[in-house]
C-alpha positions as CSV (number, residue, x, y, z in Angstrom):
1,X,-5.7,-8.0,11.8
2,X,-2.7,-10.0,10.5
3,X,-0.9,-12.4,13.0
4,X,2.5,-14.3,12.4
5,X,3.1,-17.0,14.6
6,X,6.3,-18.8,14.7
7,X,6.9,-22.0,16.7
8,X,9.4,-25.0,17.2
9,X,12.3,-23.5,18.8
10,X,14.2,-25.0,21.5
11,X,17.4,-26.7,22.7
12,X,19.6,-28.9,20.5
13,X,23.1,-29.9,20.2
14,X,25.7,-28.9,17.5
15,X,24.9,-31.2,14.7
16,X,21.0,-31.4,15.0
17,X,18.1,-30.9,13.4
18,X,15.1,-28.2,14.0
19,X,11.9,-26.9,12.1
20,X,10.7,-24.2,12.8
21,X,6.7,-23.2,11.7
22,X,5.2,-19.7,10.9
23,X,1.2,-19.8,10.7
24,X,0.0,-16.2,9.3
25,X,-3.9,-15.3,10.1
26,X,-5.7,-14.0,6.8
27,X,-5.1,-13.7,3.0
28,X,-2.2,-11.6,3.1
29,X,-0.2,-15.1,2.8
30,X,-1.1,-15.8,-0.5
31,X,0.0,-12.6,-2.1
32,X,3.2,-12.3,-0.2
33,X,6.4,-13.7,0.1
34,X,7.8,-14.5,3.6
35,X,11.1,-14.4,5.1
36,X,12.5,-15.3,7.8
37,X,15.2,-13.5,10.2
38,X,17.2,-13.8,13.4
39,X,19.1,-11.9,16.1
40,X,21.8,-13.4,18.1
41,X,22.7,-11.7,21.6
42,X,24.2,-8.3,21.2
43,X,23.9,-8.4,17.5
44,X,21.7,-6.7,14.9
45,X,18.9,-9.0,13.0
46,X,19.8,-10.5,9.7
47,X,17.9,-11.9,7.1
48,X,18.0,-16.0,7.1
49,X,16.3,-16.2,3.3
50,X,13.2,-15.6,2.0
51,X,10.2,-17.5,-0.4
52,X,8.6,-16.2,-3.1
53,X,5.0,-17.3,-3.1
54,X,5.6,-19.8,-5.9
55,X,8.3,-21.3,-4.0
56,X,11.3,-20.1,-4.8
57,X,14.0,-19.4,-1.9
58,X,17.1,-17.8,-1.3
59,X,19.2,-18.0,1.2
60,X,22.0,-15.9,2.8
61,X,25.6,-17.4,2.9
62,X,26.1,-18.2,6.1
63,X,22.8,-21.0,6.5
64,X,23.0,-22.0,2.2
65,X,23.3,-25.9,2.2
66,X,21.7,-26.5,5.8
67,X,18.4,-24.4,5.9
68,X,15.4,-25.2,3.6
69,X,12.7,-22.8,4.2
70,X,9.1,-23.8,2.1
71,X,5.9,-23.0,2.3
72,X,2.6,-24.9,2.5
73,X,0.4,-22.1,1.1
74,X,-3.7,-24.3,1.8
75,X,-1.8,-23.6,5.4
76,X,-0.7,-20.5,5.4
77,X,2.4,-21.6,7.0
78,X,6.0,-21.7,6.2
79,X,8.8,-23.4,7.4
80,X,12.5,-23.4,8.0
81,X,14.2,-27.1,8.6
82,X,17.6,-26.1,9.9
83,X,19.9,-28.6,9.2
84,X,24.0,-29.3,11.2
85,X,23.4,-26.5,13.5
86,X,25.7,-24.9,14.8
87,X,26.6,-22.6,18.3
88,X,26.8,-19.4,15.8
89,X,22.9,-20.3,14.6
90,X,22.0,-19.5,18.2
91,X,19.4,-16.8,17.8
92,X,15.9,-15.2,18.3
93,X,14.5,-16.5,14.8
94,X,11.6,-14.3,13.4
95,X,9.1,-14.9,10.9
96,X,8.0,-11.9,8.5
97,X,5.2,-11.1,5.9
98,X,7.7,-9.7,3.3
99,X,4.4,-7.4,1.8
100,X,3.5,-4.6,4.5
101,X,5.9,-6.7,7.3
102,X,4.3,-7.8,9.5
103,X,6.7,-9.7,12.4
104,X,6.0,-12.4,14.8
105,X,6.9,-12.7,18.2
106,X,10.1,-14.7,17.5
107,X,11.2,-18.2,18.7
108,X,14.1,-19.2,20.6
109,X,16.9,-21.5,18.8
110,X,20.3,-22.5,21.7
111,X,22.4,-24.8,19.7
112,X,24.8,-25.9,22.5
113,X,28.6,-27.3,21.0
């Protein structure tokens, strides 16, 4: 059974810096690209950006130029450094197998200003 794991949330002021980490169980990492997503309080999820499995991301407009999401691929794992955060980043941030999605449990993000 396929497990997605994210980690490294927490509480940082307007301007920080955060990475977050999403470890998948089996092989269905290699052949997939991952994305990641969040939902803010009251609001419906939205994608963040996604990686190919070569490496290529994309990013939606509101994060382009301060997240980098990559992907370390001998450890299943991918990650998204979330750079000048702001209060509007505030979110439940998911990590998702793009190929049959499957969803983690989500980590916490509180970007105080």
């Amino acid at each position: 059974q396929v497990q997605v794991v994210e980690s490294g949330g927490g509480l940082v002021q307007a301007g920080e810096s955060l990475r977050l980490s999403c470890i998948v169980s089996g092989s269905i990492f290699s052949i997939s690209a991952m994305g990641w997503y969040r939902q803010a309080p009251g609001k419906q999820r939205e994608l963040v950006g996604t990686i190919e499995t070569g490496g290529t991301a994309n990013y939606a407009d509101s994060v382009k130029g301060r997240f980098t999401i990559s992907r370390d691929n001998a450890k299943n794992t991918v990650y998204l450094q979330m750079n000048s955060l702001k209060p509007e980043d505030t979110a439940v941030y998911y990590c998702r197998t793009e190929r049959f999605s499957y969803w983690g449990q989500g980590t916490q993000v509180t970007v105080s200003s």
